[in-house]
C-alpha positions in Angstrom: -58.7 7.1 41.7 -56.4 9.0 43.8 -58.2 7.2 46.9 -57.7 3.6 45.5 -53.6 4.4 44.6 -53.1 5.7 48.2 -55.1 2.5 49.6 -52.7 0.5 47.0 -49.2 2.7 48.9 -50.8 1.9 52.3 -51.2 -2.0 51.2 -47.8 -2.5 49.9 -46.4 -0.6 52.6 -47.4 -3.6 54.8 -45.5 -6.2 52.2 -41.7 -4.3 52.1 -40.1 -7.2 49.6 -43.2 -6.7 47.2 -43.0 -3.4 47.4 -39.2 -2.9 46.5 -40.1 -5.6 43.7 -42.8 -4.0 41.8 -41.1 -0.7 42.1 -37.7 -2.5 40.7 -40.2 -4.2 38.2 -41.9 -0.3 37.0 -38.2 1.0 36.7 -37.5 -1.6 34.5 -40.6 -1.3 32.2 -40.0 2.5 32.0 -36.4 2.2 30.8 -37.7 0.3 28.1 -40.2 1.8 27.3 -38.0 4.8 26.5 -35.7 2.7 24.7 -38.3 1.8 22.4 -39.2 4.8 22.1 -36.1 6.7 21.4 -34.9 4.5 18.8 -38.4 3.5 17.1 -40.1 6.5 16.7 -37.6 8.8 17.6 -35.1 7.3 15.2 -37.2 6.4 12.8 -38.4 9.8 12.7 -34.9 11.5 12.2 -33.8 9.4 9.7 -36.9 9.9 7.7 -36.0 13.6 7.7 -32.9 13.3 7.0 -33.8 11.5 4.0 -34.5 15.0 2.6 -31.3 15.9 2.5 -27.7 15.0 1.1 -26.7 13.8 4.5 -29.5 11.0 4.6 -28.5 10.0 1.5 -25.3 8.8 2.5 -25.8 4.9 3.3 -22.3 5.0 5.2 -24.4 7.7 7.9 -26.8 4.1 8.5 -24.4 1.9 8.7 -22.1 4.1 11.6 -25.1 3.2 13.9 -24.1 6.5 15.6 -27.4 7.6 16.7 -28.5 4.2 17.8 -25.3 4.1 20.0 -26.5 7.3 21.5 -30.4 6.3 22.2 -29.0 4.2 24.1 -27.9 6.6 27.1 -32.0 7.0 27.8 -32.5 4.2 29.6 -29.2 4.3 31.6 -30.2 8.1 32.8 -33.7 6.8 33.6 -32.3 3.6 35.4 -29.2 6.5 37.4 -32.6 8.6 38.1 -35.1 6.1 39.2 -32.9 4.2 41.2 -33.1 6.2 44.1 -36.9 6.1 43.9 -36.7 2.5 44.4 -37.9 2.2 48.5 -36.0 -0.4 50.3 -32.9 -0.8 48.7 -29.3 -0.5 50.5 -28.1 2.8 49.8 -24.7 0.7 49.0 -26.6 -0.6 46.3 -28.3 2.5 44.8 -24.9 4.0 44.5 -23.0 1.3 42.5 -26.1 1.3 40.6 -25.5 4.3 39.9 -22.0 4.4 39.4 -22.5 1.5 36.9 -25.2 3.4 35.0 -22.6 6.5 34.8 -19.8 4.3 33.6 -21.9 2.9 30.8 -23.4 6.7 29.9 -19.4 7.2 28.9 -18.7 4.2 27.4 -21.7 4.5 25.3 -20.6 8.6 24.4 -16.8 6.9 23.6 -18.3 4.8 21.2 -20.3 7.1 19.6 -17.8 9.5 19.4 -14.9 6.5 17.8 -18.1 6.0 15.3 -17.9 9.6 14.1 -14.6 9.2 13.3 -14.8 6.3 11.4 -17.7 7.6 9.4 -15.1 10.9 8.7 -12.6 8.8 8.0 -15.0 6.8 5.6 -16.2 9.8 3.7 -12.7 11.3 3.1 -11.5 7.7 1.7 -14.1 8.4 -0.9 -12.9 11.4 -2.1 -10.8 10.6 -5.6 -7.1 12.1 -4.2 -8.1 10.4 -0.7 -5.0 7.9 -1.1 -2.6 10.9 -1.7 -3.3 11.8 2.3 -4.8 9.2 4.0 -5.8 10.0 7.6 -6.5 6.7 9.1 -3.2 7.4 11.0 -4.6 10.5 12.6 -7.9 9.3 13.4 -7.0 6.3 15.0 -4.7 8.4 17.2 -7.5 10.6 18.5 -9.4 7.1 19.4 -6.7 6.1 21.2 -6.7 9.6 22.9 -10.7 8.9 23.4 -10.8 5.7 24.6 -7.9 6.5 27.3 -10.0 9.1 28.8 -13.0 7.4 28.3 -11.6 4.3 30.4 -10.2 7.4 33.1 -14.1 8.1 33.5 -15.3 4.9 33.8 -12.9 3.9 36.6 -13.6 7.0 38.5 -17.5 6.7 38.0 -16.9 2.8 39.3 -15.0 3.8 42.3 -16.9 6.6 43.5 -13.7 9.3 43.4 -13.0 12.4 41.1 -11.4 11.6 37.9 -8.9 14.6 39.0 -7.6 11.8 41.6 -6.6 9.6 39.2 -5.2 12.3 36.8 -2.7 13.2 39.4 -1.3 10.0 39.6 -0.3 10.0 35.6 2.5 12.1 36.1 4.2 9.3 38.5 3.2 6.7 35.9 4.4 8.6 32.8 7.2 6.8 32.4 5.6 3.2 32.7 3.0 4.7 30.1 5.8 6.0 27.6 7.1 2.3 27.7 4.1 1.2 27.1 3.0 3.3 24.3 6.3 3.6 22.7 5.4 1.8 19.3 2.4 4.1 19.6 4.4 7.2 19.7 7.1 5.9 17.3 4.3 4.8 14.6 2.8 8.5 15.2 5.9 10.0 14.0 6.4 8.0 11.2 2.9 8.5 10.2 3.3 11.9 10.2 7.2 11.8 7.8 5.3 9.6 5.5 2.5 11.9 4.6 4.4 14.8 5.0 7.1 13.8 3.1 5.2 11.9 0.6 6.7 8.4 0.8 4.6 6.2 0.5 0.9 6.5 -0.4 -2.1 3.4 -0.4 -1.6 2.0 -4.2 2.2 2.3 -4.6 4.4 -0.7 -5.7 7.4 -0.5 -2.9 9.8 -2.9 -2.6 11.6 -4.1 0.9 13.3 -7.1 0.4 14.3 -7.2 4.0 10.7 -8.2 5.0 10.0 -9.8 1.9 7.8 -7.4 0.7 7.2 -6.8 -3.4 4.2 -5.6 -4.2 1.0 -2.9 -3.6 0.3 -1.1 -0.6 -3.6 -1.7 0.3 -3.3 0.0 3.4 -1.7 2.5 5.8 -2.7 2.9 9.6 -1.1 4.0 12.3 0.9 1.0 13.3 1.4 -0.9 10.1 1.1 -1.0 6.3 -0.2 -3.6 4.5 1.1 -4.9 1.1 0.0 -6.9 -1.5 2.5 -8.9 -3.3 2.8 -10.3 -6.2 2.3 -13.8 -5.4 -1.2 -12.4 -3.9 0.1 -13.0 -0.2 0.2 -10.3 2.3 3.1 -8.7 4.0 2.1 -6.0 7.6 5.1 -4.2 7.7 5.5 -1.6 11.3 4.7 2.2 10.1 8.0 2.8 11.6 10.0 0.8 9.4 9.3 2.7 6.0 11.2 5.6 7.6 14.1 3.2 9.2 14.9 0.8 6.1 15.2 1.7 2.8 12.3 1.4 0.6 12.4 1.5 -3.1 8.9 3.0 -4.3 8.2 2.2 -8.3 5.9 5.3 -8.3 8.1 7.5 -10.4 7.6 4.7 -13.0 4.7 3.9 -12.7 3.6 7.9 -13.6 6.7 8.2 -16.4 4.6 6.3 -18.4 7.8 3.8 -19.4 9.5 1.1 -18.1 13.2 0.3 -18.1 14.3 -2.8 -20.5 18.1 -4.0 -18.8 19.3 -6.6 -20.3 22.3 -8.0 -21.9 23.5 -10.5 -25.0 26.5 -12.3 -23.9 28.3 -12.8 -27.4 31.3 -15.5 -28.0 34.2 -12.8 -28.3 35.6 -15.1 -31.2 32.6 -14.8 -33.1 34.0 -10.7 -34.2 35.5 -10.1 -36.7 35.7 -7.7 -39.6 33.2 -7.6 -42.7 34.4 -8.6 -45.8 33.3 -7.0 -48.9 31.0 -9.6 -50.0 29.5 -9.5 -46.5 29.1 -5.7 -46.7 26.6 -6.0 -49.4 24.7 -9.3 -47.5 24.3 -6.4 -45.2 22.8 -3.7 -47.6 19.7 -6.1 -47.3 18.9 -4.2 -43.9 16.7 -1.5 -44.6 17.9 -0.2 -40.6 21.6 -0.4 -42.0 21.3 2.2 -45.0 22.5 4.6 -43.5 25.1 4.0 -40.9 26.8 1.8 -43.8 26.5 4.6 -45.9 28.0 7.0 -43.2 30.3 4.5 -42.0 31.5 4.2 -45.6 32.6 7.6 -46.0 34.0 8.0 -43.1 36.5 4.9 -43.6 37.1 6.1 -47.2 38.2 10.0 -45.9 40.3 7.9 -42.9 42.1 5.5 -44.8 43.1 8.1 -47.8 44.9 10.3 -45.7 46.9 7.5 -44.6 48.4 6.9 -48.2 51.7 4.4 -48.6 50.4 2.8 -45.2 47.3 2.9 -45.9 48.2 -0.3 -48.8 48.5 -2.0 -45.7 44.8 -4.1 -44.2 46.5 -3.6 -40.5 47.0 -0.4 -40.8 43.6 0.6 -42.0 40.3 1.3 -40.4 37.6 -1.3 -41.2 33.6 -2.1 -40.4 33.2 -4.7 -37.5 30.5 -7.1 -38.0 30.0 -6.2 -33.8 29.7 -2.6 -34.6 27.4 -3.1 -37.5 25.0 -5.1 -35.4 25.2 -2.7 -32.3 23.9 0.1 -35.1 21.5 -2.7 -35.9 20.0 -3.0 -33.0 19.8 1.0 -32.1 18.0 1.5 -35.0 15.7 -0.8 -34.8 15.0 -0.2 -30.6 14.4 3.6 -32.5 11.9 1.8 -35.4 10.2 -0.2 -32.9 6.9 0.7 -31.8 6.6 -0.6 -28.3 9.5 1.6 -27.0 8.9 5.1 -25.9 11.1 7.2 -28.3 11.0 10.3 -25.4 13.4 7.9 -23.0 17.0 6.9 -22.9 17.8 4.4 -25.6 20.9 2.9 -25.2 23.1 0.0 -27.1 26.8 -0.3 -24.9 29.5 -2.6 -24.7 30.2 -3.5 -21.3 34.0 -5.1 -20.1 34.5 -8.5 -21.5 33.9 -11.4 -18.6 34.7 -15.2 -18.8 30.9 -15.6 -19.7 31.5 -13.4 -23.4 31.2 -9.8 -24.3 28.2 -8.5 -22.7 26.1 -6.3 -25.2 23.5 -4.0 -23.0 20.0 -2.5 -24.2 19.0 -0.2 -22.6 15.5 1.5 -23.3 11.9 2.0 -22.1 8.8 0.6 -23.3 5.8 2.6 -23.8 3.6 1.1 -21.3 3.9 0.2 -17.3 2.0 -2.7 -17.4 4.1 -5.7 -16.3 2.8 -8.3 -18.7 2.7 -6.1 -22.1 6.3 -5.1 -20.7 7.1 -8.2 -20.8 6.0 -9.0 -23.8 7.8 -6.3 -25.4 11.0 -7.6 -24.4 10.7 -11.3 -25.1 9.9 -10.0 -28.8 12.9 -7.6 -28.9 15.2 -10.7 -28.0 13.7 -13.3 -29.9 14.6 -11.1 -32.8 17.6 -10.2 -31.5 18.9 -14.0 -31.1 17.8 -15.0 -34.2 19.2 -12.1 -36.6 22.7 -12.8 -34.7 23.7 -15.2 -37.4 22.9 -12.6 -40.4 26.2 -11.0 -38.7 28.5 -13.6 -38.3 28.0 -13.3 -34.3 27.2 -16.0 -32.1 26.2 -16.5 -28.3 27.9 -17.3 -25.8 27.1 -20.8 -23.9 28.6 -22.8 -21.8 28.8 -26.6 -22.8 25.7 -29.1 -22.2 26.0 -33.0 -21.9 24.4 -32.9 -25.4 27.4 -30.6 -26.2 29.8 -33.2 -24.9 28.1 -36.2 -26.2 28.7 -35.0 -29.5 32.0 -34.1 -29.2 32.7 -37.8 -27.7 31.1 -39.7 -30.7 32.9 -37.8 -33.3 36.0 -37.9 -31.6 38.2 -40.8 -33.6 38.3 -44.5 -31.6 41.3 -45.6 -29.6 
């Protein structure tokens, strides 16, 4: 046998071209041959063993293709090796070969290595207070930090030259790479004041009107945020701008567990007036009013009897407003009402009178967050609201329609 292989060497040894062939040709098949064999029975092997354990029960461990990514340095280190094995080939050749093989070995490790990270990054977002402190930020950072050393190596694998060389010459291009990088470095930063200082976290309703954005943040990475809006569109804001613009975050609502009502009646001011006797005891009707009528009774009474002789006088006396009796109305029954959350400000003021009417504000807080039982809440309070208006003499304010003016056209008398 070993007769016939050295009668083969001394054959091809006559034919250079088939020589360098067939040996180019072996190379080859040997590389992939331990391809194969690193990621089909190799592979196979170490994922069935890890099987056996909580690791390999992970499906996001498949699906990082880390170990795949690494088999596949074999054949590159077997390609760099045999290479110089090869007879015949131009030693110019052999070393970019080489060079190229080396380069590749890198790249490959860089990849790997960025895989890692997303698989950390993958597991953590799993974890239940994961969007309290995401680290998306962070780890794309470091891949940043990979990759630009990565691509260091592979240049000075390609050239031929020490990767010190090319090191040296950073500190002349510093500045150019601080220009380059600034949105980089200022997104970094902000990264950091946003989950250090807690601004804003993946699931928060913010609000920047400025760039049109009203809604929930999905996501937060190193050089943007992503939110949701309302409307179902999405709006990338720069990292850096949620620590340069304001932001209004709706968190602190959201975890109150009520949501402000704000809103105002606009009444016609020449719809108050004081209550009559007769429409006193309409009023008794209210269950809501028992009281305050009662209170505000004898506390009129004890006013007006110190005032004696004068006190014959209407002007002179103090008297129940049908305004005042329906601002009592309406706290009682926001403190009756079983949508509103009774731990919360609950608030019934006058504000200054405008051209528009007499503004009359609720103020309160409904029981739930949601928007569209919110909602709901506060079309019911003011549906009752406008309609009970008339039981008190009150009226709202409005300015004329056409119907408004057609009416007042036909019974006007003709000329």
């Amino acid at each position: 046998m070993e007769a016939q292989y050295t009668a083969t060497l001394t054959w091809l040894e006559h034919y250079p071209q088939l020589y360098t062939l067939l040996s180019l040709g072996l190379l080859i098949l040997v590389a992939w041959l331990g391809n194969w064999i690193v990621k089909r029975i190799i592979l196979r092997g170490l994922f069935r063993a890890l099987r056996a354990t909580p690791l390999g029960s992970n499906e996001l461990l498949h699906d990082s293709h880390v170990v795949a990514r690494l088999a596949n340095i074999v054949p590159a280190l077997i390609i760099s090796t045999g290479i110089t094995l090869v007879p015949g080939l131009p030693e110019t050749l052999v070393t970019i070969v080489r060079n190229v093989c080396s380069a590749f070995i890198v790249l490959t490790i860089a990849l790997a290595i960025s895989a890692v990270l997303t698989l950390i990054n993958n597991v953590y977002s799993r974890r239940p207070d994961a969007h309290l402190k995401p680290i998306k930020g962070y780890v794309q950072v470091v891949k940043i930090v990979i990759y630009a050393l990565a691509t260091i190596l592979i240049i000075a694998s390609l050239i031929d030259r020490s990767p010190l060389i090319l090191l040296s010459g950073l500190g002349a291009m510093a500045a150019v790479l601080m220009l380059i990088f600034q949105d980089t470095l200022l997104s970094l930063v902000a990264s950091v004041q946003i989950s250090s200082s807690d601004i804003v976290r993946v699931g928060d309703w913010i609000e920047m009107p400025a760039l049109n954005a009203d809604g929930d943040v999905i996501d937060i990475a190193l050089h943007t945020v992503k939110v949701q809006n309302w409307d179902k569109t999405i709006t990338t804001i720069p990292t850096k701008r949620l620590i340069s613009d304001p932001v209004k975050n709706w968190r602190g609502m959201s975890e109150s567990g009520g949501r402000r009502i704000k809103r105002s009646l606009y009444l016609d001011q020449t719809s108050v007036h004081f209550l009559s006797n007769e429409e006193i005891a309409r009023l008794r009707r209210f269950m809501l009013l028992d009281d305050y009528l009662e209170q505000k009774d004898d506390e009129l009474r004890e006013w007006n009897t110190r005032l004696a002789e004068h006190g014959k006088e209407p002007v002179n006396t103090r008297r129940i407003t049908n305004l005042g009796s329906f601002r009592a109305y309406v706290q009682h029954y926001l403190r009756h009402h079983a949508g509103i959350h009774q731990g919360m400000t609950t608030l019934v003021r006058q504000q200054q009178p405008t051209a528009e009417g007499l503004p009359l504000e609720i103020w309160c807080f409904t029981n739930t967050v949601a928007w569209g039982p919110h909602e709901g809440i506060q079309s019911d309070i003011f549906d009752h609201l406008l309609a009970i208006l008339p039981e008190f003499g009150l009226r709202v304010f409005q300015s004329p329609s056409g119907q408004d003016m057609r009416e007042m056209g036909s019974a006007s008398p003709a000329n």
